[in-house]
LOVEX-850147 format. One line per 4 residues: number of its first residue (from 1); for each residue x, y, z of C-alpha. Coordinates in steps of 0.001 Angstrom, whole numbers, plus 524288, in hexadecimal, padded with zeros to 5 digits. Layout:
residues N
NUM = X/Y/Z | ...
END
This chain:
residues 184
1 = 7AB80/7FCE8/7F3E7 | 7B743/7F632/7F6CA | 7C3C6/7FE7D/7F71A | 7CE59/7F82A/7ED99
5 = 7DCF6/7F7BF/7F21C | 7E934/7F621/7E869 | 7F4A4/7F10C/7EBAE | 7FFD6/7F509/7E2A2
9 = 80C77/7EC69/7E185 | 817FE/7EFF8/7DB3C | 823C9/7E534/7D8B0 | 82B64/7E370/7E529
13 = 81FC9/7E834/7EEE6 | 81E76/7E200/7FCC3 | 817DD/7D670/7FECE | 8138C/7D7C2/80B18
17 = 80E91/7E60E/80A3F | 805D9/7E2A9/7FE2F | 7FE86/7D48A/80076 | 7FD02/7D8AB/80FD4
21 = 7F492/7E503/80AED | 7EF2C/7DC43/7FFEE | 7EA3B/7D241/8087C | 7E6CF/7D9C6/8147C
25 = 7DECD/7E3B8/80CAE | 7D61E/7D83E/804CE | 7D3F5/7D349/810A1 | 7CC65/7DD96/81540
29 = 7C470/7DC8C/80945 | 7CA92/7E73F/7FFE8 | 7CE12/7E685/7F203 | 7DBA6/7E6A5/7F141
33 = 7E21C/7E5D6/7E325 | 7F044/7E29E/7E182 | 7F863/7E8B3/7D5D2 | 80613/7E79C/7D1C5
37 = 80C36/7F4B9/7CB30 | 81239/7EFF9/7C0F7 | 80BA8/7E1C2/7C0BF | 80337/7D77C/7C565
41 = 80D5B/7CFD3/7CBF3 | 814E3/7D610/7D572 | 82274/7D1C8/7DC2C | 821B1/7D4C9/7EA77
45 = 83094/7D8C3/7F0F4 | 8309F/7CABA/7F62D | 82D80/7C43D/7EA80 | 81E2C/7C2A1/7ED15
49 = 81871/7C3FB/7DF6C | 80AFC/7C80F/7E1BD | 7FF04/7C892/7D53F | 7F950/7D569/7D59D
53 = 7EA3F/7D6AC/7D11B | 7EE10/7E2BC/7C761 | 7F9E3/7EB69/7C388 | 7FA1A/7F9A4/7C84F
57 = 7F77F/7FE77/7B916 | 7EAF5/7F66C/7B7E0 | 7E531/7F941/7C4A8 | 7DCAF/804E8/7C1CC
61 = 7D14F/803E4/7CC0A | 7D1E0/80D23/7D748 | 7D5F1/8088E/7E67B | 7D412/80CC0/7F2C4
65 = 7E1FF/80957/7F9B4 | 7EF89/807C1/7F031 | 7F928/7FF62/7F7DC | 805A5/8005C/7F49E
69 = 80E66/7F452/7FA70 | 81E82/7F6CC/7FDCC | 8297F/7EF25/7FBC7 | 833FF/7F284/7F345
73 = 8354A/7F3B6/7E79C | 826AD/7F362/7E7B1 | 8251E/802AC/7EDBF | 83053/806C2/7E5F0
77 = 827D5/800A1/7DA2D | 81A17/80748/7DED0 | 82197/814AA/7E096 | 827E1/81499/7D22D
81 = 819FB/81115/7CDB3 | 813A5/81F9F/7C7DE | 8060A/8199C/7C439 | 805F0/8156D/7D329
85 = 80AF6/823E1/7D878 | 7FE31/82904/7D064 | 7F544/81DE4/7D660 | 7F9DA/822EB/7E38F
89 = 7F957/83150/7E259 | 7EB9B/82F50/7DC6F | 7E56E/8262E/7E6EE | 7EBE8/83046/7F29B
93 = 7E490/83AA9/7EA99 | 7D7B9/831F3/7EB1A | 7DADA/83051/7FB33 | 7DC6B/821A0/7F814
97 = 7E3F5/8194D/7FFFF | 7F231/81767/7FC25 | 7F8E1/80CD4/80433 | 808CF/80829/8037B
101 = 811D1/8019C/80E3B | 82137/80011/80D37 | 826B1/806C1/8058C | 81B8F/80AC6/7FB74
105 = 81814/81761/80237 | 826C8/81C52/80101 | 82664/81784/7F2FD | 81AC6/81605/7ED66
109 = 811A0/821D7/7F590 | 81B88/82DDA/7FA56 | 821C8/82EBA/7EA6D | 8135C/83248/7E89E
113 = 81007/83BD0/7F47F | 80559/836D8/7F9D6 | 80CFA/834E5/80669 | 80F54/844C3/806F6
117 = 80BEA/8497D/8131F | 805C2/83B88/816FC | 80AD6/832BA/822E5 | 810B8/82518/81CF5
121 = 819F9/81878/81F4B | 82238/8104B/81929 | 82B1F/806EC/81840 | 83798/80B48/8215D
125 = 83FEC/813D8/81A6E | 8381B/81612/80DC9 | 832DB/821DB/815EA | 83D3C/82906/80F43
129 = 834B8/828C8/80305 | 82B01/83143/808E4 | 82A62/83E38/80677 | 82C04/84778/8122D
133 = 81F2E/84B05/81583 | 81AAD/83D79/81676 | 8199E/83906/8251F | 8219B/82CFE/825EF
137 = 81AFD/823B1/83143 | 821B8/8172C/837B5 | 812D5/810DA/838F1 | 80FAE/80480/8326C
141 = 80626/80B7C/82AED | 8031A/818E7/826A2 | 7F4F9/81CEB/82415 | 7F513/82B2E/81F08
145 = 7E839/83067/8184D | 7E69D/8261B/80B30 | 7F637/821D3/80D30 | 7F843/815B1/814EF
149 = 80738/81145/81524 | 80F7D/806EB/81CEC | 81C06/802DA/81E6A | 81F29/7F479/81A75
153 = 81C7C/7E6E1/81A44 | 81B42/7E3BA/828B3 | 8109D/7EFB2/827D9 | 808B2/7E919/81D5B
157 = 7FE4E/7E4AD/825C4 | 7FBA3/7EFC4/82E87 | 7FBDC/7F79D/82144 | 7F1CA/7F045/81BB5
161 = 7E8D8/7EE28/8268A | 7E8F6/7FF9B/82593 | 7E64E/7FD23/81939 | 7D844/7F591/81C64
165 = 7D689/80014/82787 | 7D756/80AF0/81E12 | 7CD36/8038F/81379 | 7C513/7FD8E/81BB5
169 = 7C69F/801BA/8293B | 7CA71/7FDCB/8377A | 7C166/7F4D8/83948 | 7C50B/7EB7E/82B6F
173 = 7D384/7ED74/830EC | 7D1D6/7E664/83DC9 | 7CA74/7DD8E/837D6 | 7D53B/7D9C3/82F1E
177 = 7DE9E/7DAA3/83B7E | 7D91D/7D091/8418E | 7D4CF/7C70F/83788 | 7E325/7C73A/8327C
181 = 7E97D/7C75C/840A6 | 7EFF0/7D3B4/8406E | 7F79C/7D4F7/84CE7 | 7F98F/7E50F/84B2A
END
């Protein structure tokens, strides 16, 4: 069975954080579905307008990874979003994973809880967001039980390469490494 991936964009997300995952992710053969939160077509926070497959209302089928992209006001947009909060409280619940870089886990995750007691990143400064038992970590990328977070757009890669690791293992990762020439 392959395991399904959705990709959530809210107006104003970060380009680079969401087609880098996107693309990285169907490379390595998953389904990866792409829907805007309050539309199809989605306004990046440089202007990249991007055609999602669904909306976040009509997508009802279930998913093995959520990612949740940055950029502002995209997080800020995720975060305000209390169908979304649900969607994440429900798949930590089910142990699925929950993925976000920039400033989505301040925004969009630690409002919920999920981060409680959990190790995370995120974009510098937003750490603030966090509540204080969450373990705020300089690394690129935070794996912690079904949470994986990262900090920003330069991070985008190594984030989604962890994200093939965790699906699909070491071996599908390197694979990807070195087809793509990934210098890390």
């Amino acid at each position: 069975m392959n395991q399904k991936i959705l990709v959530l964009l809210a107006e104003g997300f970060e380009e680079i954080e969401a087609i880098t995952p996107i693309d990285v992710l169907r490379r390595a053969g998953l389904e990866v579905k792409v829907a805007g939160l309050t539309g199809k077509t989605v306004t990046g926070a440089h202007g990249i307008r991007i055609q999602a497959d669904t909306t976040f209302s009509e997508y009802r089928d279930p998913v093995d990874l959520l990612l949740l992209p940055g950029g502002m006001p995209g997080a800020k947009n995720l975060g305000e979003s209390k169908a979304l909060q649900e969607r994440i409280k429900k798949m930590n619940e089910d142990k699925k994973y929950i993925a976000a870089i920039c400033a989505s886990p301040a925004l969009a995750l630690a409002p919920t809880g999920i981060l409680d007691g959990k190790k995370a990143t995120c974009y510098p400064g937003y750490e603030s967001h966090f509540s204080p038992s969450t373990k705020f970590s300089k690394d690129n990328v935070v794996v912690d039980a079904n949470v994986i977070t990262s900090r920003g757009p330069g991070t985008a890669l190594e984030f989604s390469l962890t994200l093939v690791e965790k699906l699909l293992g070491k071996a599908k990762r390197d694979e990807l490494k070195k087809q793509m020439v990934v210098a890390f």
